[in-house]
N, C-alpha and C positions, 0 to 999 in steps of 0.2 A: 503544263499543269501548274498551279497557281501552290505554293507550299503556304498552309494556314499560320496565320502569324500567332504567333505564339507570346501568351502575357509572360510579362517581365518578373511579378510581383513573386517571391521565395517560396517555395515549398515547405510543408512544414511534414518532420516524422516526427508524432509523439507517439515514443515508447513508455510503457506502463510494465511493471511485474506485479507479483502476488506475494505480500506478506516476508520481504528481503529487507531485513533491515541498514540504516544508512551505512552503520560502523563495517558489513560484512563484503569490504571491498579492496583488492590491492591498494588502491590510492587513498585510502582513507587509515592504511597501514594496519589491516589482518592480516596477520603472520604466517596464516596458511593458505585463503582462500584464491582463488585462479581466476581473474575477472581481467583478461589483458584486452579486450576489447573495449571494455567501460572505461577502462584507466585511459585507452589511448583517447577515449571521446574527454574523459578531463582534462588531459592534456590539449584539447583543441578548444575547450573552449574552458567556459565557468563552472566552479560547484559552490556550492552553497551547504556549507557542512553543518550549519543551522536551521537544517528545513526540519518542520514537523507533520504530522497529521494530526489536525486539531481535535478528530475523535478519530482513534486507532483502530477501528470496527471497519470491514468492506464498503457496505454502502454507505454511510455517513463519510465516507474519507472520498467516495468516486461523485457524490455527490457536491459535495465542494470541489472536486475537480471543473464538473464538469457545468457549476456554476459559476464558481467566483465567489461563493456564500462561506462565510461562517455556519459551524452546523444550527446557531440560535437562526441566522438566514434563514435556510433551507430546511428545517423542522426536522433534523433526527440526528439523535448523540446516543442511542443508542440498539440501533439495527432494527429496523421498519420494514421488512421486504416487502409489503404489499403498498408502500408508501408511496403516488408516482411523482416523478418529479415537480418543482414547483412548477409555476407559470411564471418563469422570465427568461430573459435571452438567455441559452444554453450556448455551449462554448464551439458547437459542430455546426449551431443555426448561424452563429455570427460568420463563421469562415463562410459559408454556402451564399448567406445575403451578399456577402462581397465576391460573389462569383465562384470560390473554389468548390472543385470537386472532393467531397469530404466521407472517408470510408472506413468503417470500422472496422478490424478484426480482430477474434479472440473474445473477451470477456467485458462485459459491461454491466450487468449484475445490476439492472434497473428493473422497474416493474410495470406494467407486462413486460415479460423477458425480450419482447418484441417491437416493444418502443424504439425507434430508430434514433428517440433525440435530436434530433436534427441533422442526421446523417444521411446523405444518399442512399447508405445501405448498410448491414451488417449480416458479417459471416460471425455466426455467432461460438464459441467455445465455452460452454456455462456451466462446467462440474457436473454433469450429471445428472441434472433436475430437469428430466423429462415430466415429473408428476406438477410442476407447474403450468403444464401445455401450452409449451413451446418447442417447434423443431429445432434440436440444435445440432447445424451444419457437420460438427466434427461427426457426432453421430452419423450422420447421412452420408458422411465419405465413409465411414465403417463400414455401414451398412451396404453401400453398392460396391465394397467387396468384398461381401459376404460374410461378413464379423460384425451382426448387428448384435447390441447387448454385449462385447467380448473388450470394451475400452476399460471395465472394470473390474475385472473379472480378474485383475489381480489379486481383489479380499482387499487392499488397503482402507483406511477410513481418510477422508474427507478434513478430519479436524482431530488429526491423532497423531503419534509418532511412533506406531510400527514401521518398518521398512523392508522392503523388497526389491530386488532387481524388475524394469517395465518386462511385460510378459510376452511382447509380440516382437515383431518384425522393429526395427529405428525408426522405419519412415511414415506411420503410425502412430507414432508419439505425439500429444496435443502439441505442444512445442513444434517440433517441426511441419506439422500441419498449418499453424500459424502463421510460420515463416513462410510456406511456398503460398499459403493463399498472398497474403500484404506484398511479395515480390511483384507477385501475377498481376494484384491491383495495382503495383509500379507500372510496371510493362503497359496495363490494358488501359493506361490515363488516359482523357481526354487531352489531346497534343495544346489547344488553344485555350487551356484552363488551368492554373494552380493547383497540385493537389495536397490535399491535409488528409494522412494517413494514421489514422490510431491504435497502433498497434500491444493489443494489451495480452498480456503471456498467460498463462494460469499460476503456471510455481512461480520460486520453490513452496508455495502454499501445495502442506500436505492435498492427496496421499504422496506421501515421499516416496517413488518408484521409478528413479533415475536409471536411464542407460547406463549396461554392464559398462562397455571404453570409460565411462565418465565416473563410472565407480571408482574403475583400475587407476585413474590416473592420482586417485589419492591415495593407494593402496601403501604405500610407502611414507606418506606425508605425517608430520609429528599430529597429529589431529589436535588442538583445544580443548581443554575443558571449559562449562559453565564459572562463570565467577559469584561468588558470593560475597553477600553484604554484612559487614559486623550486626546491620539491624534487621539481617534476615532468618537468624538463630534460633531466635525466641518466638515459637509458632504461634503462641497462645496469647501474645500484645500485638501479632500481624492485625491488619486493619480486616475487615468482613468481606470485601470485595477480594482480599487475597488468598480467604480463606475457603472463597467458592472456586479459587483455582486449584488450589492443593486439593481439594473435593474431587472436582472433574476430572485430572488426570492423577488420580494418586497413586500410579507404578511406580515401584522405588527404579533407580536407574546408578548400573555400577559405572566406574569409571568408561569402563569398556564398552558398555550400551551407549553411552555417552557418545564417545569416538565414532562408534558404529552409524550410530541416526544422524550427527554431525556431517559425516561422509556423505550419506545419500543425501542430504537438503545441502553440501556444496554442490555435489555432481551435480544438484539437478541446476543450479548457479551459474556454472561453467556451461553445462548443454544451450543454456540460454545466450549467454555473452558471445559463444561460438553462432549458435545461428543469428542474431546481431549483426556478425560481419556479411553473411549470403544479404542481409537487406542494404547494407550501406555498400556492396558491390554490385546490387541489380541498381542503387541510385548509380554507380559510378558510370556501370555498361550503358544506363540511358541516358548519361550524361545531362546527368541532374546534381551533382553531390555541392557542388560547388556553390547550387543558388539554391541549396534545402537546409532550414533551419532544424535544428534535432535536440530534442526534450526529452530528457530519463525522468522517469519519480516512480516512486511505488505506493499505496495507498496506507500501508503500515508496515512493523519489523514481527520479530518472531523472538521472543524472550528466550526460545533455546534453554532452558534448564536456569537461566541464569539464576541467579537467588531464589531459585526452585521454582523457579514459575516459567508457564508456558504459552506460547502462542500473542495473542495481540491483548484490544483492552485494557490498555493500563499504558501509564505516561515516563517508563522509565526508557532509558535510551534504547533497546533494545528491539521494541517495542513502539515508540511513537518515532522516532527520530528516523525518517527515508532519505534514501540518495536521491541528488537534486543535483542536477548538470546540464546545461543548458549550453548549444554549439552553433553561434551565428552562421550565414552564409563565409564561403570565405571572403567578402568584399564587406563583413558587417564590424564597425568598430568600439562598436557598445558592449563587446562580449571579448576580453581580452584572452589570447591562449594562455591555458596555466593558471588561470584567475583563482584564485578562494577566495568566496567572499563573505563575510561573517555576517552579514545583517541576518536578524528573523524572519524567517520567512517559513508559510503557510502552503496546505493547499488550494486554499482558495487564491493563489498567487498565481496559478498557474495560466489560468484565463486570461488572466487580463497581459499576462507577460505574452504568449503568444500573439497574442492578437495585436501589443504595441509594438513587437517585432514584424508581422507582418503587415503592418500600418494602416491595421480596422480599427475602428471609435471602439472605444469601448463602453459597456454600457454601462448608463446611470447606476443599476442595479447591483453591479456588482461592489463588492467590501473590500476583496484581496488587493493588492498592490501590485503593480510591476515591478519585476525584480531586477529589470535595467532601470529602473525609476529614479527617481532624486529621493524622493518619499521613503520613509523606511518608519517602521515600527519601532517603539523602543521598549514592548511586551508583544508578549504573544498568549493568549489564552485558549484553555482547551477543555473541552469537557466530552465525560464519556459514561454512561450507562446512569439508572435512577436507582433510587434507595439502597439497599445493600449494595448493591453493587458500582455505585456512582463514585466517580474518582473527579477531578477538577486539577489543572493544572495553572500555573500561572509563571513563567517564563521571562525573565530579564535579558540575556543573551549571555550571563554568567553564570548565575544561581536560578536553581529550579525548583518553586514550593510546590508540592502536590500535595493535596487537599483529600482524604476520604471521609464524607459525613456520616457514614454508619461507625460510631464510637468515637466519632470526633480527634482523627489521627492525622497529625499535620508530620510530612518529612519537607527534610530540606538539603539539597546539594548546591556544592561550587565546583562546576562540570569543567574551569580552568583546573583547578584543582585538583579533581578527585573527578575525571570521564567515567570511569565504569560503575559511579555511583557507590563507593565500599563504607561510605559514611554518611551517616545521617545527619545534619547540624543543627535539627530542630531545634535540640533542647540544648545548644551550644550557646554559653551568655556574648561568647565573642560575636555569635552569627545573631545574636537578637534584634538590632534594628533592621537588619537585610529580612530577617522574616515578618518581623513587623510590616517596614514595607510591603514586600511581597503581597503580605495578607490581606492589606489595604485596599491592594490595586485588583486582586482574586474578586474582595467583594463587590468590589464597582460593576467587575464583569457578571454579576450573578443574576436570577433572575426567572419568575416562574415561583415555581413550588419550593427551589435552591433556599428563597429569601425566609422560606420558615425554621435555615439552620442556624441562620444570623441574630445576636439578639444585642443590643448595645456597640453596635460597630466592631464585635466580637463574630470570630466561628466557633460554635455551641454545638454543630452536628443533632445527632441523635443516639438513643438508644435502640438499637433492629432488635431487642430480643436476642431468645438460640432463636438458631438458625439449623430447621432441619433438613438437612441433608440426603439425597438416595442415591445410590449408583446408577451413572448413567447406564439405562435401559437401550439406548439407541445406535450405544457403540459410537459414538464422537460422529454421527450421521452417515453411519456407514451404507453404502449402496447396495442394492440386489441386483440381481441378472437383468436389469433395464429392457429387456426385451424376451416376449412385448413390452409396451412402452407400458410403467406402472398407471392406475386412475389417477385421473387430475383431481389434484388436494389444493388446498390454498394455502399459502407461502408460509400466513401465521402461526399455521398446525404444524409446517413444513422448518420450518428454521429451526438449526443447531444451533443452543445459544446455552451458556454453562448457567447455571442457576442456583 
């Protein structure tokens, strides 16, 4: 019998998380957190401890992923779910025209939830938005054993930080569910074909309901606190856009609560990192590890309490700044072991960098850069949400001016300086030509509706008004008993978005 020759060209595993910010990794030196599988992939290959998401929101950051777009590209900075993608080469369509087998699993968060994007196929894991009308898989393994409707039935919310121990069986856990399907698509490849495997997680993006082992194993750990800003005190000069966060979640949180939610959004950090290793041991058993490229990033971070703020939306490190690490074949020597590489870099970086490691053209269309590239940026711009809520960033690779035009509030840090952001250097005469600059280079990138804050090669912002406020009625999108499957709603009555 004739053995099928089998192409040469690398495999590629891009893994994907949900809302882990870059800073919250042993190798990047948190003090507490348990990531020994992540660290061992930085030790094999590159990080890039400068990577951002150019708009911190789910789909606008998966959307740049999965084009190569800047979000002015790709038309959303700030959360579109019924927006479908553009029309140009997608990053699953280029691996497949050059022959590879290309598989989704886990979370893609496009619209129709069903859009394959250029994928062979996706097992899809989609939080719980059956009232979108779409099957999604995790559900369907629920259900055929007989716990249909029971994946949420924790009570968690979606976009909150209550926490809980997960309520069922381990192996039940979206996370692990994830893991054995993407192994299974290892194992079930096609023998005479590349495959490019997408593996994208749900957490630690709430509901925070980490496995008890992974609780206990912090159980003893000095836990963190949030850090605060000298310029995060004074609530009533916060900019408007900061002021709908304090809105949204405004539970006070004691130290103790602190630690406590801390724990379960590590736990659920560690569950992850640990099934990581079942995938880069089913490459080992099929004797693939050695010719498969491997790509971490996550689409944004998680503010954690930090200067009182939570969740994504907003350009401070916590929050826009993702883990980025990228691990050649072992015979590849573009990707040095141990590498840190400081250039800027995006996600729309992400495309074009796979695809010149595994040696497809890349397309005209796309903006980002290869991050093995000669090319490198020397800013990085970002922008996220409109009117009140519109933040604008503009990125040197030292100092970071963020821009909010609702009251016209300019900050400024020196992240060699001062990483966790504790000072503000706006209104510092030392840091005046740095913001100057800065500000310069903000406006160049501006554009749209942006250019009526601008007036004299000045940012003038606006006046929002009050701004009135209600309690979120929705519970931070909290689920119901999913089954039966709720009526199908359409996404933009459907989306949890703070206001």
């Amino acid at each position: 019998m004739n053995t099928p020759t089998r192409d040469k060209r690398p495999h590629v595993l891009f893994l994907m998380v949900d809302q882990w910010a870059g800073p919250m990794f042993g190798h990047a030196g948190h003090p507490v957190i348990q990531t020994p599988t992540i660290d061992q992939l930085a030790r094999l290959g590159t990080r890039f401890p400068r990577a951002y998401s150019e708009s911190p929101i789910c789909i606008p950051a998966r959307r740049s992923v999965m084009t190569g777009l800047s979000p002015r590209g790709h038309g959303d900075r700030s959360f579109l779910p019924a927006e479908p993608m553009p029309q140009k080469p997608l990053l699953a369509q280029c691996f497949r025209g050059a022959g590879y087998q290309a598989q989704a699993i886990g979370k893609l968060h496009v619209f129709p939830q069903r859009d394959r994007i250029g994928f062979d196929d996706a097992l899809l894991a989609e939080e719980g938005r059956p009232g979108l009308g779409a099957v999604d898989d995790h559900e369907l393994f629920m259900a055929d054993r007989g716990l249909a409707g029971q994946a949420f039935m924790h009570g968690m919310a979606n976009n909150d930080y209550q926490h809980r121990p997960w309520h069922l069986d381990e192996s039940l856990h979206v996370t692990n569910w994830i893991t054995r399907e993407a192994a299974r698509s290892i194992k079930r490849r096609d023998p005479t074909r590349p495959g490019f495997w997408h593996v994208s997680y749900n957490h630690p993006h709430p509901p925070l309901v980490p496995l008890t082992p992974y609780l206990d194993m912090y159980r003893d750990a000095a836990i963190d606190l949030p850090v605060h800003g000298d310029w995060s005190h004074d609530l009533a000069s916060l900019p408007s856009a900061l002021h709908v966060i304090h809105n949204y979640w405004p539970a006070p949180h004691t130290d103790a609560s602190h630690r406590a939610l801390r724990r379960a959004y590590y736990a659920l950090c560690t569950h992850i990192d640990h099934q990581i290793r079942i995938l880069i041991g089913t490459l080992r058993e099929e004797g693939l590890l050695d010719d498969t490229i491997i790509l971490l990033t996550c689409d944004h971070g998680d503010m954690l309490g930090n200067h009182g703020l939570w969740a994504k939306r907003l350009f401070y490190e916590a929050s826009a700044q993702v883990p980025m690490i990228v691990v050649g074949t072992s015979a590849c020597k573009r990707l040095p072991q141990g590498g840190v590489d400081h250039r800027l870099v995006g996600l729309q970086d992400v495309m074009p960098t796979l695809l010149d490691l595994a040696g497809i053209a890349i397309p005209d269309s796309v903006e980002g850069l290869s991050m093995v590239g000669e090319k490198q940026r020397q800013t990085l711009y970002g922008e996220c949400g409109e009117k009140h809520n519109a933040s604008r960033m503009l990125h040197d690779g030292r100092h970071k001016l963020i821009w909010y035009p609702a009251r016209n509030v300019v900050q400024l840090f020196d992240l060699h300086q001062d990483p966790q952001e504790l000072h503000d250097l706006a209104h510092n005469n030392n840091a005046a030509p740095v913001r100057r600059r800065l500000e310069e280079a903000l406006i160049a990138e501006l554009y749209g509706s942006d250019l009526e804050w601008v007036r004299h090669g000045r940012l003038v912002g606006y006046e929002p008004g009050p701004l009135n406020f209600k309690p979120d009625r929705a519970l931070a999108g909290q689920r119901g008993v999913q089954y039966p499957q709720p009526p199908v709603d359409h996404p933009d009555r459907t989306a949890i978005r703070p206001a």
